[in-house]
C-alpha positions in Angstrom: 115.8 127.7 126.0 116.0 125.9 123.2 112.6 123.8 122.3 113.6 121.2 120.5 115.7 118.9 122.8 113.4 119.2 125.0 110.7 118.0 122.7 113.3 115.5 121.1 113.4 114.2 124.5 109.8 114.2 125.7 109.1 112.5 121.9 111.6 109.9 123.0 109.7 109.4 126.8 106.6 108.9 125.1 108.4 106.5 122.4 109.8 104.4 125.4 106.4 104.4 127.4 104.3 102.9 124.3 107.4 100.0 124.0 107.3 99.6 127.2 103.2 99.6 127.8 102.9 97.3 124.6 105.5 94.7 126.3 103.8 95.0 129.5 100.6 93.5 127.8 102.6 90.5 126.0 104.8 90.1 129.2 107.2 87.9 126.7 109.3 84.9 128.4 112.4 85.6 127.3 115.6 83.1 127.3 118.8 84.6 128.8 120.3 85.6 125.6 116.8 87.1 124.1 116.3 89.2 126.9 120.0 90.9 127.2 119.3 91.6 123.2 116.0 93.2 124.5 117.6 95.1 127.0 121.1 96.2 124.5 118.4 97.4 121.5 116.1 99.3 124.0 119.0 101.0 125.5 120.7 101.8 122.0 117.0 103.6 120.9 116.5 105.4 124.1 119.1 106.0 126.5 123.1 105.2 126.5 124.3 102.5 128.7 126.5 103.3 131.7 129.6 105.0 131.3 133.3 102.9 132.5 135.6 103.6 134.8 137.7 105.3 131.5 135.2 107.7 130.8 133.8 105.3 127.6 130.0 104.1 127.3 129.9 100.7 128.1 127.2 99.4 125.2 126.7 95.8 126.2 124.8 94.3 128.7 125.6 90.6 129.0 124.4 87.6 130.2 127.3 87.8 133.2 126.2 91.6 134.1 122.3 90.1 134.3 124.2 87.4 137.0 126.0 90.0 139.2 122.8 92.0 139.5 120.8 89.6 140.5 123.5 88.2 143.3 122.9 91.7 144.8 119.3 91.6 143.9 118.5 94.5 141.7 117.3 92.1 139.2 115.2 89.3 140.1 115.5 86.2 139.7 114.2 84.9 136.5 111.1 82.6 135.9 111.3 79.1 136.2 109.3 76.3 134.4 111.0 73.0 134.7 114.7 73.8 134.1 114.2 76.5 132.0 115.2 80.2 133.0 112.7 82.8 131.4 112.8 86.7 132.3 110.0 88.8 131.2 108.6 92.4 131.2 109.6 93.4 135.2 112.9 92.1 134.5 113.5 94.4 131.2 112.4 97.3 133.0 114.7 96.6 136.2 118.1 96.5 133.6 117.0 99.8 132.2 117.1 101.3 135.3 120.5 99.9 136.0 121.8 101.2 133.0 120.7 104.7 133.6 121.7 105.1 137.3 124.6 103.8 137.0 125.3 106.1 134.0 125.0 108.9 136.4 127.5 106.8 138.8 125.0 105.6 141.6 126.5 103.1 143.3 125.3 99.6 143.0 124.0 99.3 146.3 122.3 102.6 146.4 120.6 101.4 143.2 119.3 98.2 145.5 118.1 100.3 148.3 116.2 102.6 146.2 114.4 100.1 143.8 113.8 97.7 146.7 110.2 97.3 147.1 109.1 99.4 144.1 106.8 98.2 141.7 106.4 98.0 138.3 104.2 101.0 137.7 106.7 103.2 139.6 110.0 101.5 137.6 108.1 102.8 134.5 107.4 105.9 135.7 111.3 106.0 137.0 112.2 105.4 133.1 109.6 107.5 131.3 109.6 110.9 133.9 112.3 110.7 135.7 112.1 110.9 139.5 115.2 112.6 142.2 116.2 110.2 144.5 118.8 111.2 147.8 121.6 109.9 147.4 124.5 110.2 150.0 127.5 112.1 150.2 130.3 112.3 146.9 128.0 110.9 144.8 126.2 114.8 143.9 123.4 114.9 146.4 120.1 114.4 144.8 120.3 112.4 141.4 117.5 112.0 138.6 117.3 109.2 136.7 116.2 111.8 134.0 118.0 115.3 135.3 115.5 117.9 136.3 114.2 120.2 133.6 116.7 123.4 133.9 115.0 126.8 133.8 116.5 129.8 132.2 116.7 133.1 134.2 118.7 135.9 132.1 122.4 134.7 132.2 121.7 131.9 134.7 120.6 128.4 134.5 118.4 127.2 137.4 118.6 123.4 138.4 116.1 122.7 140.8 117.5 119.7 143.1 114.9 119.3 146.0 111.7 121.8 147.1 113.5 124.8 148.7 116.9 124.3 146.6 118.4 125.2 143.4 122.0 125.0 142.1 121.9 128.5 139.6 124.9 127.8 136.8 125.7 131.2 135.1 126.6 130.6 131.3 130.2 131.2 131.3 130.4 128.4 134.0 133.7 126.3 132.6 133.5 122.8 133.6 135.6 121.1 136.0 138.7 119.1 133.2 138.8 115.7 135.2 138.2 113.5 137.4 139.7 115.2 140.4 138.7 118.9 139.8 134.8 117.8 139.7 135.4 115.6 143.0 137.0 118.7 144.6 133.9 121.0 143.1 131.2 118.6 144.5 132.9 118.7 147.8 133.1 122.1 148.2 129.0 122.4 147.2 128.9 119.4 149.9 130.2 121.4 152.3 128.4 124.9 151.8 124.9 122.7 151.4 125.9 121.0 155.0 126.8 124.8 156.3 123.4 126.2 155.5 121.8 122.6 156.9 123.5 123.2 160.3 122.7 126.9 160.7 119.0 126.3 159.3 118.5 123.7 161.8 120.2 125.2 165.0 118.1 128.4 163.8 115.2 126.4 164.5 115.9 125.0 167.4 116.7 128.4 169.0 113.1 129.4 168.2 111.5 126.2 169.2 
């Protein structure tokens, strides 16, 4: 495999941890418009914004998407003093992780339900490593907000998904050409990975 995206991207990790560490210890109080210019220049340096419905990165996050996400609280409410609004480190660090899971076309409310609860030493460690959560059927099984590092066996590629399971790509592997030949791929590894699931499990129960 080729070393130098992967060190271009572990340089880039550790670039984004040391912004992000350093703003920890400020924790700035950012106005509404401050902190979606925070969010848009991070994103830009690090990481591409979220990809639209036409197949086009969306680069702006705006003051209205800040608004929806918090109405389905993903991002918290911001801090008040008097009638001033002010969002600060957690808040930056909650819209990057928008951006990238939604990028790999998690659902909204999946993104709720896996942040909820989370801290901020584990939304870093989301951003900066790059940690597999489940994620339900049609949406690709197991989804990293960084993808797991491939290996490299001989004419196959080895993606790692969960302990126990690994999607092997050979190298003349031609990609699915839209929308519906991918959804039509992804079902049919849907269905052989719920095949092996049932037979694994009534196995087991036969032994019990």
């Amino acid at each position: 495999m080729n070393e130098k995206p992967k060190q271009k991207r572990a340089a880039k990790k550790k670039a984004l941890r040391n912004r992000l560490e350093k703003m920890q210890e400020n924790d700035p109080k950012m106005r509404l418009p401050k902190f979606v210019e925070r969010v848009n220049s991070l994103t830009e340096r690090f990481g591409r914004g979220p990809r639209r419905c036409d197949g086009r990165v969306n680069e702006e996050f705006t003051g209205r998407t800040v608004r929806h996400y918090q109405s389905k609280g993903i991002i918290d409410p911001p801090m008040k003093e008097g009638k001033e609004a002010f969002y600060g480190y957690r808040h930056v660090l909650q819209a990057l992780l928008i951006r990238r899971m939604l990028m790999r076309k998690i659902s909204a409310e999946k993104i709720a339900d896996f942040l909820e609860g989370k801290d901020n030493e584990v939304y870093l460690k989301l951003l900066t490593e790059g940690i597999s959560m489940s994620v339900g059927p049609g949406t690709g099984g197991s989804i990293d907000t960084e993808p797991n590092p491939a290996v490299t066996k001989g004419p196959w590629l080895r993606l790692p998904i969960t302990p126990g399971l690994e999607i092997h790509i050979a190298r003349g592997f031609q990609p699915p050409e839209g929308p519906e030949e991918f959804r039509a791929m992804m079902q049919q590894i849907g269905q052989t990975i719920r095949q092996v699931v049932r037979r694994r499990r009534q196995r087991i129960q036969d032994n019990a």
